[in-house]
Each structure stands twice: as C-alpha cells, then as structure tokens.
N, C-alpha and C positions, 0 to 999 in steps of 0.2 A: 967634198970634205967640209967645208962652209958650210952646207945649208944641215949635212950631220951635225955639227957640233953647235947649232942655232940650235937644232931640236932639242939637242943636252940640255942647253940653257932655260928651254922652255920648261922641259920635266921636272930641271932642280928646281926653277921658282913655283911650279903645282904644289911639287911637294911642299916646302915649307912653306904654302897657305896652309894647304890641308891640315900641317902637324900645328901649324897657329890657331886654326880652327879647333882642332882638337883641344889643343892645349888651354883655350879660352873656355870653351865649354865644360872641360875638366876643372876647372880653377871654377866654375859657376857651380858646379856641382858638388864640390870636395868636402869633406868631410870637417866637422866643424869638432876641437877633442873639450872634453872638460873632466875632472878630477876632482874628487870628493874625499875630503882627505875626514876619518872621522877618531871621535876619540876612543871610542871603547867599538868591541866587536860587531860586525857586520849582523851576524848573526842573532844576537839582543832584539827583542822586539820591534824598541824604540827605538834602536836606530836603523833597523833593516827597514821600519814606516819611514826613516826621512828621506834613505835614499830613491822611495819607492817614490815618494812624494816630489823628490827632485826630477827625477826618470818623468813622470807623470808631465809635468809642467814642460819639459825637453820635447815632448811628445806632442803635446796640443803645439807648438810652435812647427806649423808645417813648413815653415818656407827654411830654414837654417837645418838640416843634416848632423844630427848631432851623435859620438860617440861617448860615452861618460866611464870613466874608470872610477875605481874606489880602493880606497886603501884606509886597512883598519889599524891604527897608531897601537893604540891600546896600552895607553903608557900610563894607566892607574895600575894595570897588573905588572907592571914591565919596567918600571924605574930605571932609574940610573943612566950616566953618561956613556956607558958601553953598549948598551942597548941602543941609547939614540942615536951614536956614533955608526953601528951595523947599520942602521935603518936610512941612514943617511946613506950608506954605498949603496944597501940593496935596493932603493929609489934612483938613484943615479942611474945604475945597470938598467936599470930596468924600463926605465924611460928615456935612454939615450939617443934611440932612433923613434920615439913617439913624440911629438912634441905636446907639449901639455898649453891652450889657449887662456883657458883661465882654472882659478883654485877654488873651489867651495869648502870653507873650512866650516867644520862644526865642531862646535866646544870650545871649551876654554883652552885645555891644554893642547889640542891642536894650534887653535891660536899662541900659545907660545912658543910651541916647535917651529911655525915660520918664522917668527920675530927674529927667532935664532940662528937657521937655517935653509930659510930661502933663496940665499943669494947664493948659495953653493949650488943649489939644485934650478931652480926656475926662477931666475932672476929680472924675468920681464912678466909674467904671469902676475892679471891681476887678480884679485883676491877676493872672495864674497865671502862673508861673515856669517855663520847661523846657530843658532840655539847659542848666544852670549847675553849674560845679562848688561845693561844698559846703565856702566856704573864707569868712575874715572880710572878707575886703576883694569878694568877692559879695555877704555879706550887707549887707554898707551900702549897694549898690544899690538894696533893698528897696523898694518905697512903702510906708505903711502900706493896712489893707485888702489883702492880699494874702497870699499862700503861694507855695511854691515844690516841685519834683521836680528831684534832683538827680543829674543825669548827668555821670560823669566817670570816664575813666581815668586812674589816679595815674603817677607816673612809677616806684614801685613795679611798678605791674602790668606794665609795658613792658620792666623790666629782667628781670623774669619771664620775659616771653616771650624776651627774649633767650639768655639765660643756658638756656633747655630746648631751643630750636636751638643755641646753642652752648654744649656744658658746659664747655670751656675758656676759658669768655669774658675778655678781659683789655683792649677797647676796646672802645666804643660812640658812634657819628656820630650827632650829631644832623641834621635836617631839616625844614625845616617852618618856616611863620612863627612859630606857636601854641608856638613854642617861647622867643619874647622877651617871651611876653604873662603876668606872672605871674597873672592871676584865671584862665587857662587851668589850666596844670601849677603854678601857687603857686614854690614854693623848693626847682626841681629837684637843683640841686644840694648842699645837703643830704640832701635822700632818696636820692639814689644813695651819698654817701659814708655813709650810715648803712646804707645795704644792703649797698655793698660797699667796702669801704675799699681802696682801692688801685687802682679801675678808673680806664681812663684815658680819655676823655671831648674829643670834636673839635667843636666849635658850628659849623657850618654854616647857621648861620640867616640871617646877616647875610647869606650868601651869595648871588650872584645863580647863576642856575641851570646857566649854562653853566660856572661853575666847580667848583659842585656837582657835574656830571656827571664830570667830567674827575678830581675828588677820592677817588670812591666808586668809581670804575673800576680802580682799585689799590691798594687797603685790600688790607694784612695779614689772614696767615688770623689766626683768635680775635677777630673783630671782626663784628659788626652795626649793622646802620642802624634808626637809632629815629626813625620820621615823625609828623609833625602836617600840618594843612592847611598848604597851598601855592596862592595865589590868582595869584599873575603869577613871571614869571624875574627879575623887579628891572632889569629893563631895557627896561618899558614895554609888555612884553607877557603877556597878563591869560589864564587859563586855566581852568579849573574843577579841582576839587579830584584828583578823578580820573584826570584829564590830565596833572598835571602829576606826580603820584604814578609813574603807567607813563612819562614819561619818565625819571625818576628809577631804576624796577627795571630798567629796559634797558638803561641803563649802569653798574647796580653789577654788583660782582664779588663781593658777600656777603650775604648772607640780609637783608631787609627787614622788618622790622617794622611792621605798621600798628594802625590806633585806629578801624575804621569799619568794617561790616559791607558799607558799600556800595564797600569797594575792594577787598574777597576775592574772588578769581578774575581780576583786573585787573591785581592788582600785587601782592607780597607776600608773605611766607608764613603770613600771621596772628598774633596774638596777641590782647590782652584789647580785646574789641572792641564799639563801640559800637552797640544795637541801635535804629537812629532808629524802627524802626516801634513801638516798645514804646514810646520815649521819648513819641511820640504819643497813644497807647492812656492811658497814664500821665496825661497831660497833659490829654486830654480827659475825661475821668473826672471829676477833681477840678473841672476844668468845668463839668460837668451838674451834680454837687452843689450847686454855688455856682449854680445856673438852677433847682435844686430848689428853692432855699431856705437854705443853711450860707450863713454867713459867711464871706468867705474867709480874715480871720485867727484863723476858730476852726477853721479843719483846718492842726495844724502839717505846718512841711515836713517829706520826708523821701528817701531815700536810695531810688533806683528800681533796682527788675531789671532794671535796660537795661545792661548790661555782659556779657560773656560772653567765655570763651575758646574760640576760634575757628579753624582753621587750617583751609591748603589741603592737601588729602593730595598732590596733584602735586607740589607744593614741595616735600614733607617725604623725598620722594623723589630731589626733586632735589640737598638738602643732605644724605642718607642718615641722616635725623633717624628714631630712634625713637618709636614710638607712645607708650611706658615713660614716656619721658623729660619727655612734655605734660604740664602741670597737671592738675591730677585735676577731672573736670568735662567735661575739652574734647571740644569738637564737631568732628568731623572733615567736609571739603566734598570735593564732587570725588571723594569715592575712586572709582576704577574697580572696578566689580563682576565679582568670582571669576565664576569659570566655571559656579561652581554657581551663587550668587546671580542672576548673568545669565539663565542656562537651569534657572533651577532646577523650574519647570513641563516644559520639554521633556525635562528629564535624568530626571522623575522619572514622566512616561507612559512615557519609552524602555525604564526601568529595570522599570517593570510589565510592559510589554509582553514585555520579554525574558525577564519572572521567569515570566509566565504562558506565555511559548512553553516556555522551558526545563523548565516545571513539566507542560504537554504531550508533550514531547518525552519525559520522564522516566516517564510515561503512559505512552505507547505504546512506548516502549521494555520496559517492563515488561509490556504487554499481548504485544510481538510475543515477549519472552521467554517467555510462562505459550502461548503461540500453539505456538512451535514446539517447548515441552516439551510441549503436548498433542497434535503432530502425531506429535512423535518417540513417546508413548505409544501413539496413536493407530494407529500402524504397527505397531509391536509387536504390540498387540491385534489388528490384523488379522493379522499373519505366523502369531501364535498359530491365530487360527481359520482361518487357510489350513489350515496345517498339520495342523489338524482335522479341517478337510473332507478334505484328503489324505488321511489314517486312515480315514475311514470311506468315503471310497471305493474305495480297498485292502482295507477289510476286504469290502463290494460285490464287488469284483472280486478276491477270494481263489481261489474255486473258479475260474472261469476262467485265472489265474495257475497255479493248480495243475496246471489239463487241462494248461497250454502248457507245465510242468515236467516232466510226466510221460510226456510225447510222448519228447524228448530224451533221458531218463533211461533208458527202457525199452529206447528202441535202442541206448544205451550198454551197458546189460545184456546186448543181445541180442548185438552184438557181441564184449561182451568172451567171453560163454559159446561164442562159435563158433571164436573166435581161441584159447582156451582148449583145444578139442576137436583143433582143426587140428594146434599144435602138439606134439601124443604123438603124430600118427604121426609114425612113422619116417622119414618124406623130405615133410616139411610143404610145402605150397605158400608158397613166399615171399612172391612176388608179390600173392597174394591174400590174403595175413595186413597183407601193406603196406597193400592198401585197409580191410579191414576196419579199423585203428588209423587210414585219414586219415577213415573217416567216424564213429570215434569222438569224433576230432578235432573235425570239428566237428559236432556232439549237443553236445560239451560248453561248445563257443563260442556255438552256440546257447541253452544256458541260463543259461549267464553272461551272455549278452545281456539275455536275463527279467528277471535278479536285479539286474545293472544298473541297466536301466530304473526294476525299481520300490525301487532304493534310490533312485535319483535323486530319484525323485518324494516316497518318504519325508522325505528327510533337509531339516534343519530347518538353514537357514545364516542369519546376516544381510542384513539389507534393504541388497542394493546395486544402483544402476541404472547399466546400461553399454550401448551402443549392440548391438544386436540384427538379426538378420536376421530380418524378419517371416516370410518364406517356412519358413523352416527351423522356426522357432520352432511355428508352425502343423504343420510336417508333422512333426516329433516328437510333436506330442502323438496327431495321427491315428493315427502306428505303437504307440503305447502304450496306446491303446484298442482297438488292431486283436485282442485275443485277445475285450473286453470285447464286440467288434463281432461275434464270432465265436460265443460265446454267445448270444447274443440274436439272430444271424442277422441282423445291419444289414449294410449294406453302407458303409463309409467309401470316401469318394473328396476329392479335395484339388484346385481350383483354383490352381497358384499366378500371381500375377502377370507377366508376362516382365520387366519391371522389378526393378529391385533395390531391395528396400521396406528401408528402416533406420529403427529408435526407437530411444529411450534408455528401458528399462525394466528393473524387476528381472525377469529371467528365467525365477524359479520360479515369480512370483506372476501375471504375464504368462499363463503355461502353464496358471496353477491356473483362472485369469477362463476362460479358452477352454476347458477342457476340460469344466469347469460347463457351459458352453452347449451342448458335444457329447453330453456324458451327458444333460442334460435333453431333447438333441432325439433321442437313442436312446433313453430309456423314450417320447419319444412317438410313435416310430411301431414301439417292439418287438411290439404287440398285432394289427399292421396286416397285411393281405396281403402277399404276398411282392414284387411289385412295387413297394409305399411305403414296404417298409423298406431307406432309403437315407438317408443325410447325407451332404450336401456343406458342403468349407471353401473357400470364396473369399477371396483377396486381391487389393487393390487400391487406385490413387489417387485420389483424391477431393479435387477443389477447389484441387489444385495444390500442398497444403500436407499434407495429412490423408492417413495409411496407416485405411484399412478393411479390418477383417473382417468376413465375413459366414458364418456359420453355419444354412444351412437344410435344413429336411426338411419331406418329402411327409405329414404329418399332417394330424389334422384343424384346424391353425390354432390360433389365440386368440380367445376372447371380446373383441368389440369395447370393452366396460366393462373390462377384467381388464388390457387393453393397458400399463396405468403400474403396475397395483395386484403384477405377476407378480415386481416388483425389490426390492418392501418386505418387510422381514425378518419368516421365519416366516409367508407367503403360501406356498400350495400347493394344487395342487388330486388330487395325489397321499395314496392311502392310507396308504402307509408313509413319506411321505418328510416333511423337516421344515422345509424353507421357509427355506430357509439360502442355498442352492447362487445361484441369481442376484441375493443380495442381495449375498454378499460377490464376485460377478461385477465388479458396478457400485462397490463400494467401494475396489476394486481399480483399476479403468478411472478413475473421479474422482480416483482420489488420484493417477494419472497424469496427469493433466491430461487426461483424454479423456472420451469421452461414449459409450453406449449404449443402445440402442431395440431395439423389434421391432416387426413389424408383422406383417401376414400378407399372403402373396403371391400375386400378381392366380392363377396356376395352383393354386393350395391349395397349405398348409399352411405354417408360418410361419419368418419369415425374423430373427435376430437379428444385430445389427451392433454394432460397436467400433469406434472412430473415436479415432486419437489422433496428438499431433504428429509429423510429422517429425522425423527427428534434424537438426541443422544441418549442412550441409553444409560441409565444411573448404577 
C-alpha cells in the first residue's frame, strides 16, 4: 500500500513539471495583441496604407508574435454623444475576453475619444500616437504612459507648393473641412501672412460643395487651390476623401494643391505630401518596442519622415510648370518615359546591331577594295607575262618570220633588178615593166603583212575587254602561226562555227591563251609522221550559253595522271620548254570568267577546250 501510494506521489509531482513546462514554454510563445484604433474608415486608401504599414513593421519584428485588431471610429461621419456612447459598449463587448496590450491611435479625433474614454475600456493600455500634428493644444490630448509620431503638413508647406506652380501667386482658395479644425493646420492664418504678406486668401470651408464647385470654376489667373479632407458636400451627402477631392479638380480652372499621397494621380498637381504608409511603419515600430519591453513614456515623441514633396509630372505639363521651379528634394510621378528610357534596351541592341553591320559592311568594303586592287594588280602581272610569253615566242618563231621576209624581199630585189635592165633599152617594154612594179607591189604588201602581224602580236596595250568575234579571233591567230606551221611542217586547219560566236574579252590576251594551246599542240605532233602532223581549231555552242574552243591534234595524247597537273605553273614535259605556256592559258580563261580542260580523244591524240560566256545579247 506504501510503495502504491509513493508511486502516486511520484506521478503527481511529473505531472505538474510537465504542465510547468508547458505552461513556461506557452507564456514564451503567446501571442502578443495590439489595437489600432483609427479615425475614419478602414477602407479609405489612406488609412487601409497605415494599417498596412503598421501590419508591415509587426511583421519584420520576428522575435514578438503579434496579433493586431482595428477599429474604424469614424466619427467625422458619426457625431454626437449617442454614437460615442454605443461605441463605447460595442468595444467593451467586444473586447472583454481579448485583452488589448497596447493602443495605436491615429488622428486626432481618436485621440480625443481616449482622453475621454479609456479608462472605462483599457485603462492600463499604453497608447502610441500617429498621423497627429505636433502642436500644444494635440499635446493635451496625451494620456499619460504614452508617446506620439508626428505627421503633419504645415500650411507653410502648402503655400510652398503653391507659390512653385504658380510663381506669380497673389490668391489662394482654401478647401477642405480640415481647414476649420485648428489641432489640424493650428493658426493658418498667421502662417500665411508671415509667409507672405499681402496674399489674398478665399475660405471655402464652410462651404457646401456644390458652391465650392461653381467658385473655383472661375478663379483669376495667379491663384491656387489649397485642399484638406473633404467627408460629405454639407448637404447630406457623405463621400470619401478621394471622391470628393476629384470632384473638386473637375471643376476647377486652377492648379490644385493637395496633402496625401493617396490623391496623386486622382486629382491635383501635388505638393508636400502625406506618406500614410510610412506614417504606419513609423507607428508600428515604436509599437514592437513597447511589446519588447520600453516604456512608452520613455521613448519621446518625435517628428516622422512621413511628408514629402510630391508632384504629378502630367499636371506640371498641363500648368507648363517647370521641373527648376519644385522644391529641392521633389519626387516627380507619372512622367512619361523618353523614347530612350522607354526603348532603351531595344534602341540600344538596334544601335549594336547596326554598329556591328556597319562595322562589317566597312570590312568588306575594305576587303572588296584590297580585292580589286589585287585583281587590277593581278592583270597587270598577267598582261606582263603575256607579253613575255609573246617575246619568247617570237623570239621561237624568229627564223621562220625571217624565211617569210625574205621570200618577198628577194623577189622585190628580183624585180626591181629586172625592171632596172628593161629600162636602158632603147624602146623598154611598158607593159611588162607595169607588171613587174604591180608584183613588186605586192612582195611588198606581202611583207608588211608579216611585220604587221607580228607587231601586233608584240605590242603591249592595256587590259581592255570588248565584245569579239570568236571565229575571227581564232582564225587570226591560225594565219599567224601559219609561217611557224610551215617550219615545222604541221599542217593548221580551222573549223569555224556557222553561227556567229560573240565574247567580251581582251583581244590580245584572248589570242595569247589560244595560241599557247596551238604551239603546245604543234611541238606535239612536229616529231610525228607526216600524216599526224596536223592541228585542228574548232568553234562552237555549248549548253546554250557557252562559246567553245577546241584545239586538237593527232599525237600521242596525255598521260591519264598529267590530265590537271599540264596547267600548273612550270609543269612540262618538254626539254627546252619552261612550263609557263598552259598555265598562263588557264590564267587567262579564269580571269575571264571561263574554264578550261583537256582530255584525250577517243581517235588518239589530245583534245583541249576553252569554254567562256556569251556576250549578252542587246
């Protein structure tokens, strides 16, 4: 029975660790409340931003568990002692099992409502202060145990903004309830005649709103409108702040000043403007502190960064207000973004893209320049080594040139010595001294013929290209080897086409390619029997577009391997010769736009071709 009723005692002192445990770790964890008590509706921009902005600041504070309640007073639409009186039960009820830790009041008229009323409701709850202007007859609101953040635009700041939209300013309208409330703007007018002495100043407050409208619709220029909140038109019809603000800028006829961050873009052209989300941040802050552990009347009040100069750039356009002329600080809204700032990623790929085409473009502009200065070089050097190979083909066919000179020469000798004899006799034959002088005649056309030819062939002109007879162009150069074909015993023969073959070639160098391929195909068959030494020139169409020559002779062919190697420079399979003649063939032909080959043909001995465009047709 003893050691049972040990173990009882043992159980009961577990448990009530364990619920001490509990109950400590619960009490570390528990929920910390706070209460936002505000003056006009939750719902309102600018105050749904404070609470946002209180929320916000609760939030970053990770170490304290916070719950936050709100309550919208709303006792600008709501007057009177019966209404306060309800509001006072339905807070009682309603927070009778919440305990509320501390109070965030905002505004003024919540601040009065406690003055009056918090000892019936939360009478150890201290109290943070927010969005109250920073004047003596606020601070008597006070409770003690409490602090304050003080947000307020002065009616300085207002004339500020006035006076930088208009610098001739010389009236200013007022608007707004907030404008007969002195704990609001204090002792407006004071401040304005100390700012500016002589301005002249219209109170529209008292006003209801449909006269308001009608007043501000034909305001002289040098004049602006300075607003405060606006809850109804005074004639029983209730609005929100915002609403009734834009009915107000729709029917003025002069620049609008407002006090709220949450009516820029709405209505107005800005000025020193209230920042409700700060005011919140603000507000919440010295909240957590006071859930940390501060006292609330050992953190003094003080003067918050919730104000700012603020303006619509649209507006400042539409009063042709200069950017100069704003307060130093101001924040401009709304501007519409430059062409750059807008596109400024598209303008600024377009501007690479273009730099890097143009910087291609500036490339190959410069490549196709260094291009056709090394074509234009490239010609040269070939005209040069034409003109080489001319030279030493002529020096080649010197003694043959000679025989053909000295054919004509001889019988001009012969002649003139006979013509010479004739005449000393005594009664000369006329008639027969006539022929012997016409076939002096021509011996001597005959070898100006020669000397022609092979100046022709010599002389060294500029690279021009001009529309050509193929036929011709071919069968001069057969008559110009024909002495070279007589030495060596070939026999030249010319196909020409019946067609009329036309190119656009240079002429000399045209003749120099094809006469290479007739000399090459006369040393190969000079060594041959008397039946294979022959070369024939063919012309002809090909493919509809394409003039072909063909140059063959009855040799022994080309080595099947040698077929490409016979056009590279200084290839030969000649003992004396030097591997020039079908390289600058084909250098010729390419740089014509043409093409050349050879092959060997099916009867023996090998055939080469030139193939190049048409002339165009006119």
């Amino acid at each position: 029975m003893r050691i049972i009723t040990g173990l009882a005692r043992i159980l009961i002192v577990c448990l009530f660790a364990s619920l001490a445990r509990d109950c400590v770790a619960a009490d570390g964890a528990r929920q910390r409340s706070i209460l936002v008590l505000e003056d006009a509706d939750f719902r309102s921009p600018f105050y749904s931003e404070i609470f946002d902005g209180i929320r916000a600041a609760a939030k970053e504070n990770r170490t304290i568990h916070t719950v936050i309640y709100g309550e919208s007073l709303d006792l600008a639409r709501f007057p009177g002692p019966d209404y306060e009186e309800s509001l006072v039960g339905h807070l009682k009820t309603k927070y009778a099992l919440r305990p509320i830790e501390i109070i965030v009041s905002i505004g003024v008229a919540s601040a009065k409502f406690l003055q009056k009323r918090k000892q019936e409701i939360w009478p150890a709850a201290p109290v943070v202060y927010g969005f109250v202007p920073d004047l003596p007859e606020t601070r008597a609101l006070f409770l003690p145990d409490s602090t304050a953040i003080f947000a307020r635009v002065m009616p300085t700041q207002l004339l500020t903004a006035a006076r930088a939209i208009v610098p001739d300013l010389t009236r200013v309208v007022l608007v707004g309830e907030a404008w007969k409330n002195p704990l609001t703007y204090g002792h407006w007018k004071q401040d304005f005649a100390a700012a500016m002495p002589g301005l002249e100043v219209t109170d529209l407050s008292g006003e209801v709103l449909r006269d308001v409208r009608k007043q501000i619709a034909a305001l002289p220029d040098r004049s602006a409108i300075l607003t405060s909140a606006m809850y109804s038109d005074g004639e029983g019809t209730y609005y929100s702040p915002v609403a009734a603000l834009a009915r107000i800028a729709e029917s003025a006829n002069r620049p609008v000043i407002i006090t709220s961050d949450t009516f820029l873009g709405r209505a107005g052209v800005g000025g020193f403007l209230l920042l409700p989300e700060i005011i919140g941040r603000e507000t919440g802050k010295v909240a957590m502190r006071i859930l940390g552990g501060e006292a609330a009347s050992s953190i003094p009040s003080f003067n918050g960064d919730n104000v700012k100069p603020i303006f619509d750039w649209r507006q400042l356009q539409r009063w042709n207000v200069a950017e100069a002329n704003l307060p130093p600080g101001s924040e401009l809204r709304f501007r519409e973004p430059s062409f750059w700032e807008q596109y400024y990623w598209h303008t600024a790929i377009v501007a690479s893209v273009m730099l890097v085409q143009a910087l291609m473009i500036t490339i190959l502009l410069r490549e196709r320049r260094l291009r056709f200065l090394a074509e234009v070089e490239a010609r040269q050097r070939m005209s040069e080594l034409a003109h080489m190979n001319r030279r030493a083909t002529a020096g080649e066919m010197s003694a043959s040139i000679a025989h053909e000179l000295s054919q004509p020469l001889a019988a001009i000798l012969i002649n003139a010595e006979t013509a010479e004899q004739m005449l000393r006799h005594p009664a000369p034959d006329l008639s027969e001294v006539r022929d012997i002088l016409g076939n002096i005649l021509r011996d001597d056309q005959r070898a100006s013929d020669v000397i022609g030819r092979l100046r022709s062939f010599l002389k060294r002109v500029p690279t021009e290209r001009h529309e050509l007879d193929l036929n011709a162009t071919v069968g001069e150069v057969f008559r110009f080897l024909s002495v070279q074909a007589l030495t060596y015993d070939v026999g030249l023969a010319t196909e020409p086409s019946s067609a009329n073959i036309r190119v656009k070639a240079d002429k000399v160098q045209l003749q120099q390619a094809i006469l290479n391929l007739v000399v090459n195909a006369m040393d190969a068959v000079a060594d041959l029997p008397d039946e294979r030494r022959r070369v024939v020139g063919r012309t002809s169409v090909a493919d509809g577009n394409l003039a072909l020559v063909s140059i063959a002779d009855a040799g022994d062919g080309i080595l099947e391997d040698k077929v490409t190697e016979i056009f590279k420079p200084f290839f030969t399979t000649k003992t004396q010769g030097m591997g020039i003649g079908l390289s600058i063939a084909r250098t010729i032909v390419e740089a014509h736009g043409g093409h050349i080959w050879a092959e060997n043909a099916p009867t023996g001995g090998a055939v080469f071709h030139i193939s190049l465009p048409l002339a165009a047709t006119r």
